[in-house]
C-alpha positions as CSV (number, residue, x, y, z in Angstrom):
1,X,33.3,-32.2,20.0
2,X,31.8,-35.7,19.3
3,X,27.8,-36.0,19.3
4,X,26.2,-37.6,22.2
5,X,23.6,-40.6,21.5
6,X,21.2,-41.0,24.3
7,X,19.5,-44.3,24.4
8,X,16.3,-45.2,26.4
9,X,16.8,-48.6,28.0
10,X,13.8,-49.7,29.3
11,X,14.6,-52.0,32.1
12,X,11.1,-53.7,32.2
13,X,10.1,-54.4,28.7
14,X,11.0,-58.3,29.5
15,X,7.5,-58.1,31.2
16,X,5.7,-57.0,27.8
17,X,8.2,-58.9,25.4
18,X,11.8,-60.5,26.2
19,X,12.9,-60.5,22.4
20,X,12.6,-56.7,22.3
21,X,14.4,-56.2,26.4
22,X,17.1,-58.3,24.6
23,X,17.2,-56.0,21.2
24,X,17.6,-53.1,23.1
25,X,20.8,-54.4,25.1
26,X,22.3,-56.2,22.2
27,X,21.9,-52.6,20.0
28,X,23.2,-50.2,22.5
29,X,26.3,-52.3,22.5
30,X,26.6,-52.2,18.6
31,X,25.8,-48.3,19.4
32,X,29.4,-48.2,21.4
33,X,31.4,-50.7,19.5
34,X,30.3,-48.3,16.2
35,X,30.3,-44.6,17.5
36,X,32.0,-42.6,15.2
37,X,35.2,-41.0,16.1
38,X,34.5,-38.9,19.1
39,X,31.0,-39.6,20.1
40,X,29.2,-41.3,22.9
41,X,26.4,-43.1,23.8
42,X,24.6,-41.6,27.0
43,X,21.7,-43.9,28.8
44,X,18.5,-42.7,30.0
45,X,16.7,-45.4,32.6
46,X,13.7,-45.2,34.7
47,X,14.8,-45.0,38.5
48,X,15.6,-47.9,39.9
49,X,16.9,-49.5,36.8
50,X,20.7,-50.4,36.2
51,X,22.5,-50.3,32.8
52,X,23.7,-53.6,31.9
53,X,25.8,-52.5,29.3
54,X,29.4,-51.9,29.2
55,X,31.4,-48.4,27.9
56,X,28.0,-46.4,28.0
57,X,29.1,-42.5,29.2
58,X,26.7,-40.7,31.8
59,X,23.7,-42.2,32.6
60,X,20.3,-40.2,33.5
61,X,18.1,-41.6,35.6
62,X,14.8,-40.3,35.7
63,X,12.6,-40.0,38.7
64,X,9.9,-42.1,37.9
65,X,9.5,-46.5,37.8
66,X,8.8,-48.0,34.1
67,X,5.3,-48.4,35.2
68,X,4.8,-44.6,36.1
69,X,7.2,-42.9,33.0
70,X,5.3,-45.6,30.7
71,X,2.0,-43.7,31.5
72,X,3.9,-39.7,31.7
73,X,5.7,-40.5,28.3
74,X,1.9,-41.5,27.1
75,X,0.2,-38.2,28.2
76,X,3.3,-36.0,26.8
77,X,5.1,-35.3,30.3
78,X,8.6,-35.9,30.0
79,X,10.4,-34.0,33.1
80,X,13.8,-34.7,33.6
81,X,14.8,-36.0,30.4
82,X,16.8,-33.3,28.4
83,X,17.6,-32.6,25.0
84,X,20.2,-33.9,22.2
85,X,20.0,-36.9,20.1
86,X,17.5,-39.6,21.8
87,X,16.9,-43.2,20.4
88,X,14.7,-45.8,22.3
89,X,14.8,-48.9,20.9
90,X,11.2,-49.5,21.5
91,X,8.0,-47.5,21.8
92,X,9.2,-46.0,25.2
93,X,10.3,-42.6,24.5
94,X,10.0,-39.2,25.3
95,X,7.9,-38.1,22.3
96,X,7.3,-34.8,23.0
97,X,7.6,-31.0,20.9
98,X,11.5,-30.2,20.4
99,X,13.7,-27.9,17.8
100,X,15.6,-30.3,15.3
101,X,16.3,-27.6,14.0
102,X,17.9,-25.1,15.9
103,X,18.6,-26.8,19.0
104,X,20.1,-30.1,17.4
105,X,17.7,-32.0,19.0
106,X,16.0,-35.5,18.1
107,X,14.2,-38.5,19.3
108,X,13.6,-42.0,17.3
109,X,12.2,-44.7,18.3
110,X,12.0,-48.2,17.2
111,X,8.5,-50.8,16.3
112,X,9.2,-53.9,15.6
113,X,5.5,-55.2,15.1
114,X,2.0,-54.3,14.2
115,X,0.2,-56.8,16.4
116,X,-1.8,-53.9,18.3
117,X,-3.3,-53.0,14.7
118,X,-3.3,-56.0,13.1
119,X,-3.0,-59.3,16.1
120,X,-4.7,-57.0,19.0
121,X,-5.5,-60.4,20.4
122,X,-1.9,-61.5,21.0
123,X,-1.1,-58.4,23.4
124,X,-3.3,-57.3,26.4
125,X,-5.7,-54.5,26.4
126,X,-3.6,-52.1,28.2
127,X,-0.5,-52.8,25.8
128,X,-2.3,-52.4,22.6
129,X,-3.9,-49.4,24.0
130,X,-0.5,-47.9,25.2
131,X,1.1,-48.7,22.0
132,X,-1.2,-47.4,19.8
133,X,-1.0,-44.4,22.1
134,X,2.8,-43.8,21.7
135,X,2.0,-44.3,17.5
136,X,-0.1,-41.2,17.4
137,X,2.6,-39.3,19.8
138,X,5.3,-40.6,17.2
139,X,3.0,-38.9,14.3
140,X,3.2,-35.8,16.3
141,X,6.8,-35.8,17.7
142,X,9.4,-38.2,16.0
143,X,12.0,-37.4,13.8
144,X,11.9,-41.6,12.5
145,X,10.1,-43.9,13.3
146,X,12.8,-46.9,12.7
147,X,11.0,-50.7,11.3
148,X,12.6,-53.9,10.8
149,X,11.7,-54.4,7.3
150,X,10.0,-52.9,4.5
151,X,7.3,-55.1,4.3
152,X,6.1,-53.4,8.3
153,X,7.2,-49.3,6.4
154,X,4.2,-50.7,3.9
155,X,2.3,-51.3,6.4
156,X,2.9,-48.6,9.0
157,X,2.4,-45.8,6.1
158,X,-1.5,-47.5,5.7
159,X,-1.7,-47.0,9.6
160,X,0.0,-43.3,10.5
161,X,0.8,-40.1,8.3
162,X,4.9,-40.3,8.3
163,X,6.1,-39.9,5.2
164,X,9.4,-40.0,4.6
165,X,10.2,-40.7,8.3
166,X,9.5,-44.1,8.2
167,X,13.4,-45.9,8.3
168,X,14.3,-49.7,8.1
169,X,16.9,-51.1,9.8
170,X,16.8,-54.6,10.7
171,X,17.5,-56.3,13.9
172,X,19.5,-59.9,14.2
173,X,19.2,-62.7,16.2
174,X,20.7,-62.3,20.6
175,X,24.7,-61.4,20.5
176,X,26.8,-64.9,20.3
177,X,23.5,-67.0,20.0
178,X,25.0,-70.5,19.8
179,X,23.9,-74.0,21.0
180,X,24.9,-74.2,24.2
181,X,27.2,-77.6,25.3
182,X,24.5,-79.0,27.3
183,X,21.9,-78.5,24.3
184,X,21.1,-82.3,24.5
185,X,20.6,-82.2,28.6
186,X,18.4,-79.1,28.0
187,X,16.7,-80.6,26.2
188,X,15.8,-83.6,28.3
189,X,15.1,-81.4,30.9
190,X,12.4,-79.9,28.9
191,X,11.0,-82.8,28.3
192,X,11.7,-83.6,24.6
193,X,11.7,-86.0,22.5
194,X,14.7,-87.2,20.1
195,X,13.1,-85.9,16.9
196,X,10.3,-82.8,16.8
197,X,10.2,-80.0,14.9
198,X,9.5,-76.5,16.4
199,X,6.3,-74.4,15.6
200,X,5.9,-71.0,15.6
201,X,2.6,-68.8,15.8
202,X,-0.9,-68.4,17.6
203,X,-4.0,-70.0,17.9
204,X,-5.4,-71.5,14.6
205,X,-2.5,-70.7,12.3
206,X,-0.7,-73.3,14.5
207,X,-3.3,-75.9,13.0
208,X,-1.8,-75.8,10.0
209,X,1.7,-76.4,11.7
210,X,0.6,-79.6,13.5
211,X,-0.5,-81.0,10.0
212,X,3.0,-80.7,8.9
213,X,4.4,-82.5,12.4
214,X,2.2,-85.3,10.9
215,X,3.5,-84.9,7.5
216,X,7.2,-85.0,9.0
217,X,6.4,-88.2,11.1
218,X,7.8,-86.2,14.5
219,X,6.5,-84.4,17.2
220,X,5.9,-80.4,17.9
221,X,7.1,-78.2,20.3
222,X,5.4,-74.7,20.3
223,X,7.5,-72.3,21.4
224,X,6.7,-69.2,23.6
225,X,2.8,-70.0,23.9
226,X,0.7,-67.5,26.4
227,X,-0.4,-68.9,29.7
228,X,-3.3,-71.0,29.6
229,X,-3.0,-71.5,26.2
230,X,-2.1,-75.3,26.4
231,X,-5.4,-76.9,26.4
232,X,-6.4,-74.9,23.6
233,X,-3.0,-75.7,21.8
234,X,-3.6,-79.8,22.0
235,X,-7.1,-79.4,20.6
236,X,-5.7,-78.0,17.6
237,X,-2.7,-80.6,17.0
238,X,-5.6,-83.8,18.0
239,X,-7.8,-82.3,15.5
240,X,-4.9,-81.9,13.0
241,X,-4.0,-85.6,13.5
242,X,-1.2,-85.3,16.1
243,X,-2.3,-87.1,19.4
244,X,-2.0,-85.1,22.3
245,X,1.2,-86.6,23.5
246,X,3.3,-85.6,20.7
247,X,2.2,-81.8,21.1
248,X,4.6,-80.2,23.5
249,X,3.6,-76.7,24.2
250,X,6.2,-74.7,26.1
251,X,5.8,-70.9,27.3
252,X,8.7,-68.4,27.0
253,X,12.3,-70.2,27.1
254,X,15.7,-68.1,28.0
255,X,18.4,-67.5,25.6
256,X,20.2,-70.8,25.9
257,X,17.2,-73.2,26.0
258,X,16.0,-71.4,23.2
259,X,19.0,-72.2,21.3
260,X,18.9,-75.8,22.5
261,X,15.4,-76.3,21.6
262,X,16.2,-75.1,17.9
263,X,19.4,-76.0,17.2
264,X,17.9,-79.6,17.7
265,X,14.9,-79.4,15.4
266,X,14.1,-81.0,12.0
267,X,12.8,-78.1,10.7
268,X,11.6,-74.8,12.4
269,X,7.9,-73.7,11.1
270,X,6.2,-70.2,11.3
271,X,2.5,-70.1,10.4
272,X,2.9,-66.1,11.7
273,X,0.8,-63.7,8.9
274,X,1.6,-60.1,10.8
275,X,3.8,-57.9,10.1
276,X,6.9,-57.5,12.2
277,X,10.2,-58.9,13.0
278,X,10.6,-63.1,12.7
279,X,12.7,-63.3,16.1
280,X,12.6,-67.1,16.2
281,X,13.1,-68.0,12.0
282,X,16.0,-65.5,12.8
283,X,17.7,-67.3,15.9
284,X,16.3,-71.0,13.6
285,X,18.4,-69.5,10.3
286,X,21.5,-68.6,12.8
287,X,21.9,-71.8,13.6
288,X,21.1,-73.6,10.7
289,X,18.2,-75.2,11.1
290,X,15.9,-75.6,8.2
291,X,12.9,-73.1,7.5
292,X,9.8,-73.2,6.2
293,X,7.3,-70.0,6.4
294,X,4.2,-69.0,5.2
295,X,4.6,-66.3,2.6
296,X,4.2,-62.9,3.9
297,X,6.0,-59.4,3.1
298,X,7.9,-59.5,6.6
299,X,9.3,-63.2,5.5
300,X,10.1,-62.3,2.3
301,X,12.3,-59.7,3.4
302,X,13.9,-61.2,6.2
303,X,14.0,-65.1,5.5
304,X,14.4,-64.4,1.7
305,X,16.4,-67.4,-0.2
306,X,17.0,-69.0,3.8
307,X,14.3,-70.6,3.8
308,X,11.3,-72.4,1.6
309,X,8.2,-69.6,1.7
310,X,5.1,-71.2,0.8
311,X,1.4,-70.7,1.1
312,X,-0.5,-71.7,3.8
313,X,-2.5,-75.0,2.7
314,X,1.3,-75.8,1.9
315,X,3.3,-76.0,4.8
316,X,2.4,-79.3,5.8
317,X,4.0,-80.6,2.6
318,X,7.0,-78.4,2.5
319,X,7.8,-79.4,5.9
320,X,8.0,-83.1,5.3
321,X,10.1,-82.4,2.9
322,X,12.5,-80.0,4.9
323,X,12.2,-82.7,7.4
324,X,13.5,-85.0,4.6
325,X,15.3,-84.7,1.6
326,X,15.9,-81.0,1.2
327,X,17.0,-81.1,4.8
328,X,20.8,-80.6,4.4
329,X,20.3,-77.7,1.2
330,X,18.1,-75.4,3.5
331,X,20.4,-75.8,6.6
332,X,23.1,-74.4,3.8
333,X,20.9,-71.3,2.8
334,X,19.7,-70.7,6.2
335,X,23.2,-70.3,8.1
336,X,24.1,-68.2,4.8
337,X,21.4,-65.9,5.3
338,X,21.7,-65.1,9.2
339,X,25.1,-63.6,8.1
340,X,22.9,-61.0,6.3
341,X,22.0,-59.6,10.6
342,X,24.1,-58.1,12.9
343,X,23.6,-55.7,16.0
344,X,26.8,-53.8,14.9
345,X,25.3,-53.2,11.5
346,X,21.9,-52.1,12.7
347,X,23.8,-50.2,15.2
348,X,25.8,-48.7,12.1
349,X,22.7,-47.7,10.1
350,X,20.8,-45.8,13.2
351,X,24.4,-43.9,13.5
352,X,23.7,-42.3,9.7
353,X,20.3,-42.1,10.4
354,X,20.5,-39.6,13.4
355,X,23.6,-37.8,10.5
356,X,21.7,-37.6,8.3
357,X,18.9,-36.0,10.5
């Protein structure tokens, strides 16, 4: 008889971050299209939730909302929830005591970033508190603790006593993430201009980012900035020497705007130092658009060759000339190195990760 993976989907984690609601989806279907001859992949969902997700076997829902399991899972309580092989693709998972290894039974979870350590300002209170919660309950109860790159396993092993559960496997950008037909009326309905290129990061860093709008001779949309957080955003690109009009700063986008926001940018800029998953150089390398990061462990692993890496008092210059003549050579290594991602391979490494447990 085949083994049975159980994945936690957690319905509601588009409230706390939409590029990890989407990850969990687009693995659990690499999980089917990749199970090994004779197994399954089960779903466990907080009550109320559906499962999206095509070809999953039985699914258990659990008497409590999100909202209420978020906080049980947190104190240990986990009724309802069985045994067997358990992966959540986030925080949110049963971490409690179990017998690997007489019973067969395991739980992994997934953490893409280290913004409650290292960018608690980014998250709310309650999330940095709730995930730094779930950490120490990982210490305690996981089998592996699955990161995106090895640059966040350095970091996590200076954070939480793991050891050799620490695993990297590496996400990819949303399943058939494309420019969408309509990219150009999209993009008028977001108000943009003809040429701009596309920042990515928080608060000051973002400075930096403007200077290189100037440096380009475009605009510069900001992508996914917090609520509120305009104002603060247009100081920083007048102070940086792009006039307010030219700043366009733009809150969380779906899938398809995303993709026509990118896909029509000069160059795509990240002035992000933490350590975690670079969703948006991802999706910006997927579709070819030039990139140019600052130089951190987490780029250097994912980005790699796709992109120029450069130190911060350098990005304004590198991005004038991404914007420019080395436009067409990094468009080239970008597209070459999103084919490094997949969901199914992820989804193919998390398979021999629960073997090899």
């Amino acid at each position: 008889m085949g083994a049975r993976l159980r994945v936690v989907l957690d319905q509601l984690v588009h409230v706390v971050d939409p590029d990890q609601a989407s990850a969990s989806l687009d693995l659990a279907v690499g999980l089917i299209a990749t199970a090994p001859s004779g197994c399954v992949v089960d779903a466990i969902v907080p009550a109320g939730a559906e499962v999206p997700v095509a070809g999953v076997g039985e699914v258990r829902t659990l008497g409590l909302g999100r909202r209420e399991l978020a906080a049980s899972w947190q104190l240990g309580i986990a009724p309802g929830v069985g045994g067997g092989m358990i992966h959540s693709p986030t925080l949110m998972a049963p971490l409690v005591r179990h017998d690997r290894v007489h019973d067969n039974n395991q739980t992994t979870v997934t953490l893409w970033d280290l913004r409650a350590w290292d960018a608690p300002e980014q998250l709310s209170k309650s999330v940095v508190a709730w995930q730094r919660g779930m950490l120490r309950r990982a210490v305690k109860h996981a089998d592996a603790v699955v990161v995106p790159s090895h640059a966040v396993a350095e970091r996590l092993s200076e954070l939480a006593r793991l050891g050799d559960r620490v695993r990297v496997v590496a996400g990819a950008a949303p399943r058939g993430f494309a420019a969408p037909a309509d990219a150009a009326e999209r993009r008028a309905a977001l108000s943009l201009p003809a040429q701009y290129v596309v920042l990515a990061g928080s608060g000051a860093d973002l400075q930096v980012g403007f200077r290189g709008a100037v440096a380009a001779g475009v605009d510069a949309v900001v992508l996914g900035a917090p609520d509120g957080a305009e104002p603060l955003y247009a100081e920083l690109a007048s102070a940086a020497g792009l006039p307010e009009r030219r700043a366009h700063i733009r809150g969380a986008l779906d899938t398809a705007d995303r993709a026509a926001v990118l896909a029509g940018a000069s160059v795509f800029a990240t002035t992000s130092s933490s350590a975690g998953w670079p969703w948006r150089a991802v999706e910006a390398m997927t579709l070819g658009t030039p990139v140019v990061a600052v130089d951190t462990g987490s780029h250097r692993d994912v980005i790699a060759d796709g992109g120029m890496l450069v130190e911060p008092d350098e990005i304004a210059d590198a991005m004038g000339e991404a914007a420019g003549a080395a436009g067409d050579r990094l468009r080239v290594l970008a597209a070459d190195r999103s084919r490094a991602f997949s969901w199914a391979s992820s989804a193919e490494r998390l398979w021999a990760l629960h073997a090899d447990l």
